[in-house]
C-alpha atoms as one frame of an Amber mdcrd trajectory, in Angstrom:
protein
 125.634 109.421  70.496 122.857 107.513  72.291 122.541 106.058  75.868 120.626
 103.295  76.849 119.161 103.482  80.398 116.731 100.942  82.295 114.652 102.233
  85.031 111.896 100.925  87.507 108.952 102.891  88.465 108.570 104.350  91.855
 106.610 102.533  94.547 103.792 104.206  95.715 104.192 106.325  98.739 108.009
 106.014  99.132 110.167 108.761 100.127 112.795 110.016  98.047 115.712 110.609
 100.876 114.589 106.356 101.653 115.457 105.926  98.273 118.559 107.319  98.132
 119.445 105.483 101.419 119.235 102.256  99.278 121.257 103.433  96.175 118.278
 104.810  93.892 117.783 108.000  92.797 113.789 109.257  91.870 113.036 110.715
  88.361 110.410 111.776  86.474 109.481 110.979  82.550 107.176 113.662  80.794
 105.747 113.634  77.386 105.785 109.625  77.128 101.671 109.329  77.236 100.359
 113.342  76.249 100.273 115.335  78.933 100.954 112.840  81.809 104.600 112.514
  84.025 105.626 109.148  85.457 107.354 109.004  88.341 110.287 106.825  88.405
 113.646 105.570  90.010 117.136 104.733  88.384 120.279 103.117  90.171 122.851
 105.392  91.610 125.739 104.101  90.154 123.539 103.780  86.675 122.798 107.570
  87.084 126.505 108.492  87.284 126.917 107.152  84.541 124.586 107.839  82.765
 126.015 111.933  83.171 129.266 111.359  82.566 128.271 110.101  78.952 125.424
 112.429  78.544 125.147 116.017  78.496 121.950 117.967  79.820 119.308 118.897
  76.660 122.012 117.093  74.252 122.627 113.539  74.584 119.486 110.859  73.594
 118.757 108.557  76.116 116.931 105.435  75.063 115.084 104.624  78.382 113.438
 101.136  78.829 110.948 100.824  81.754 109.956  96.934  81.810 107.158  97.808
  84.459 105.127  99.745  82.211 106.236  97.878  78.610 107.662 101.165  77.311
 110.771 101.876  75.665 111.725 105.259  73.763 113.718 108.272  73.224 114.316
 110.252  75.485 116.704 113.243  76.747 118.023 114.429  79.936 116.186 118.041
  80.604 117.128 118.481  84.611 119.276 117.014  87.189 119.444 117.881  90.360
 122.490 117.752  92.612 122.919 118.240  96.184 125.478 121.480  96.422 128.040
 120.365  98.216 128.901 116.573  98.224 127.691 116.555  94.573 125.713 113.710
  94.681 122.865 113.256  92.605 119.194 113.712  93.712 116.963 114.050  91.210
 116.657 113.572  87.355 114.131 114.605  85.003 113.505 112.776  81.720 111.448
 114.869  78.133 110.157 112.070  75.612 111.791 113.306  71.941 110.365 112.643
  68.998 111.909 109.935  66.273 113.755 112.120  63.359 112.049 110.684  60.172
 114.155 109.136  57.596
């Protein structure tokens, strides 16, 4: 099963509890340019989702960031979640490789 997913990337100094005041929640992508992370935010109600289709190191996530022209495979390695109210703070994104036909 594959998810597609369209994120922004993060504004320069913003905070992440501001950003979750206005319905986003911050995220990182690793592994889509060698070595370096990208930080980036997704919609709430996107991100909810998102993990009720997807399960944690299982589920491919097609991610499309129009920002930085990039589009790929991805897969959910972390999210974070606040321990009571359950709501979602953080996710963290690992580029996969394409399986070769």
């Amino acid at each position: 099963m594959s998810v597609t997913l369209e994120c922004q990337k993060r504004p320069e100094n913003s905070k992440s509890r501001a950003l979750r005041r206005e319905g986003l929640i911050p995220a990182n992508l690793y592994g889509h340019d060698g070595a370096n992370s990208v930080h980036l935010v997704v919609k709430q109600k996107e991100a909810e989702m998102l993990l009720r289709k997807a399960a944690v190191n299982k589920t491919v996530v097609d991610v499309n960031i129009p920002d930085l022209s990039w589009q790929g495979m991805t897969v959910i390695r972390e999210v974070q979640v606040h321990p009571w109210k359950g709501t979602i703070y953080h996710l963290s994104f690992f580029v996969v490789d394409k399986p070769e036909s």
